[in-house]
MISEMAR-406745 format. One record per residue (C-alpha): residue in one letter; x, y, z. Coordinates in steps of 0.1 Angstrom, whole numbers, plus 2048, in hexadecimal, padded with zeros to 3 digits. Layout:
N
AXYZ ...
END
This chain:
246
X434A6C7FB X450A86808 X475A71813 X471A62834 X48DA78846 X49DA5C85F X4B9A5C87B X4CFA43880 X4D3A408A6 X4EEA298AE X511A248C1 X51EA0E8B1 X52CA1588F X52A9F7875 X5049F887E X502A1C876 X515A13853 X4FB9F684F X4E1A0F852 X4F0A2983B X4F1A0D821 X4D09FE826 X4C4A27827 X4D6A2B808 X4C4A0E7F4 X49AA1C7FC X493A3C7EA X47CA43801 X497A4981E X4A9A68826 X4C8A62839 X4C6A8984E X4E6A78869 X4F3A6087F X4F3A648A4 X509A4F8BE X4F5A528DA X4D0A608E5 X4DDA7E8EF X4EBA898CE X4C8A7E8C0 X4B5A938DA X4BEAB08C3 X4B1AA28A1 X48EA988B0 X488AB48C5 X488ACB8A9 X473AB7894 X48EAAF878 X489A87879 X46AA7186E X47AA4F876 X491A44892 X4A7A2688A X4AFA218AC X4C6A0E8BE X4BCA008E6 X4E19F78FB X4EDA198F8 X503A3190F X4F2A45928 X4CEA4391F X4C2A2490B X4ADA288EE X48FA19905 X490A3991D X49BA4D904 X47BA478EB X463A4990F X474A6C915 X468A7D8F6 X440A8B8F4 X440A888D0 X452A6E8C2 X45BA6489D X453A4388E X46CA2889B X480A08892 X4919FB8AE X4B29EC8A1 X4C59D78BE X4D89BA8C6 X4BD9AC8E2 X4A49A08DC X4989A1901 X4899C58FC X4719BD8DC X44E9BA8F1 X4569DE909 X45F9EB8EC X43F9E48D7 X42C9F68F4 X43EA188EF X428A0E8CB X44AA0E8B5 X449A0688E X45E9E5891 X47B9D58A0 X4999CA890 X4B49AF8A0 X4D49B3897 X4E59A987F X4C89B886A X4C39AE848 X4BA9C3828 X49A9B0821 X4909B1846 X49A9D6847 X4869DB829 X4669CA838 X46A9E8855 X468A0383C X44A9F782D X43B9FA852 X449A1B855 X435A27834 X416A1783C X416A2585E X419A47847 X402A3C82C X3E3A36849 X3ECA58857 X3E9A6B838 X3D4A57825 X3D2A7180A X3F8A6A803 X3F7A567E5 X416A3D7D6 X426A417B5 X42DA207A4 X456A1B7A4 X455A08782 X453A17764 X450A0573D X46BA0A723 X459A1F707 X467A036ED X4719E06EF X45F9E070D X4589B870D X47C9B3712 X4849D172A X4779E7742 X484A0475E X482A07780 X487A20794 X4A2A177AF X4B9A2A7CE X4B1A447BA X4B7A38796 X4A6A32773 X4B6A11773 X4B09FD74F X4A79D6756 X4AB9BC73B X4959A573F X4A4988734 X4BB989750 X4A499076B X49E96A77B X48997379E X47398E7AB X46B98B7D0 X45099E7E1 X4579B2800 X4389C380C X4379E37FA X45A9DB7EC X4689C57CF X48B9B37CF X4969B07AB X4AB9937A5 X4C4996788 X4E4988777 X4F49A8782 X4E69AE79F X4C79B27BB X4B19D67B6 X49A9E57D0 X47E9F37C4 X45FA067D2 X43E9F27C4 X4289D47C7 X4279B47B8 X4099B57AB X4159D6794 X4339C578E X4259A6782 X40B9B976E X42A9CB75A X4389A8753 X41999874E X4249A0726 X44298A727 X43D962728 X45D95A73D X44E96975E X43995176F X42B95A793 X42F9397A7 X42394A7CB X41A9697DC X43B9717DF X45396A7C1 X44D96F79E X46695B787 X47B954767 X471936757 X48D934744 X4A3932764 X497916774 X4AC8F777E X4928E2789 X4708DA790 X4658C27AB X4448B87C5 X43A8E17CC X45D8ED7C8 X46E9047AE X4949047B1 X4A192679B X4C492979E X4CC9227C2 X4AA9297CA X4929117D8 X46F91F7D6 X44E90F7E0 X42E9137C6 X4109227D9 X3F390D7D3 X3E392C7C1 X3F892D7A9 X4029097A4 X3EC900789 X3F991E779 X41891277A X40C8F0773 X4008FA74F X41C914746 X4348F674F X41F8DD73D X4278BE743 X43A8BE764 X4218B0780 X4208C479D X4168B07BC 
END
């Protein structure tokens, strides 16, 4: 799949550097500029240079409501605003999501992946590359992911928490938290090697060796407090052995 070229449409201008950053952090993203108003954006969409509009509603001069009714063909859009007052007209002008402000990364994140599936069912033929990629030796105690644009070398003894995010992973380490484009289910298959990750619900796969505590249907890793999906809890149950999981 080709970068997703996307335009920040915004006036004011710690949003737009929220953006940028969150931008900055999906490979799949291509920053082409930053617009204050709709009028500087007219430009960018009438010649055909933007796939996705992060677009903003309580603008000058033309709101980013009449602004996305005046175009004929529009891009893909996320509504990014501070009211939420506007959230059902604008899912009638059939926009991609939108975001209240103050957005976060995960809830950004969650938007993109509606932004490539929207792709993904209009050119079904588009396929997705895998973002994880096995060490050639050692690999039951490291692996690489690809990340904002990196080859980025994991050690796996210090990764403690993998949360699921739609089409998305958050890696959890001592050093720090790593986008990266893939599933859990390939992510868990790549660990599925390595005895210390333990899948305890659809959404997080964890460290044994970090947890703090164990108690009724709850897992508390660090400062984490995770429930155990009833899927998984006898799972959990036997890899625990001998805690009892009510």
């Amino acid at each position: 799949m080709s970068k997703i070229r996307t335009l920040i449409v915004d006036d004011e201008p710690i949003a737009q550097d929220i953006l940028e950053t969150y931008i900055s952090k999906i490979p799949e993203l291509e920053l082409v500029g930053k617009c204050r108003n709709a009028l500087e954006a007219f430009t960018w969409v009438s010649k055909g240079m933007v796939d996705l509009l992060l677009l903003d509603i309580n603008m000058p001069e033309i709101s980013g409501l009449d602004f996305l009714k005046s175009l004929k063909n529009p891009p893909m859009v996320i509504f990014t605003t501070a009211y939420s007052e506007f959230a059902v007209e604008s899912y009638e002008l059939n926009v991609v999501d939108y975001l209240v402000k103050p957005i976060s990364l995960e809830r950004f994140l969650k938007s993109v992946s509606k932004v490539m599936a929207t792709m993904q069912a209009r050119n079904p033929e588009t396929g997705t590359v895998t973002s994880l990629q096995p060490a050639q030796e050692n690999s039951a105690n490291i692996m690489f992911v690809k990340s904002e644009g990196k080859l980025i070398k994991i050690d796996l003894a210090r990764l403690w928490l993998v949360e699921g995010l739609k089409d998305y992973v958050l890696l959890w380490t001592d050093d720090a938290k790593l986008i990266v484009h893939t599933t859990m289910k390939s992510l868990e298959d790549m660990l599925g090697g390595n005895a210390n990750f333990l899948r305890v619900n659809k959404s997080y796969i964890i460290n044994i060796r970090y947890i703090n505590e164990v108690w009724g249907n709850s897992i508390k890793i660090k400062d984490q407090d995770i429930t155990i999906g009833n899927t998984y809890k006898e799972e959990v149950e036997r890899v625990l052995g001998g805690y009892r999981l009510l």
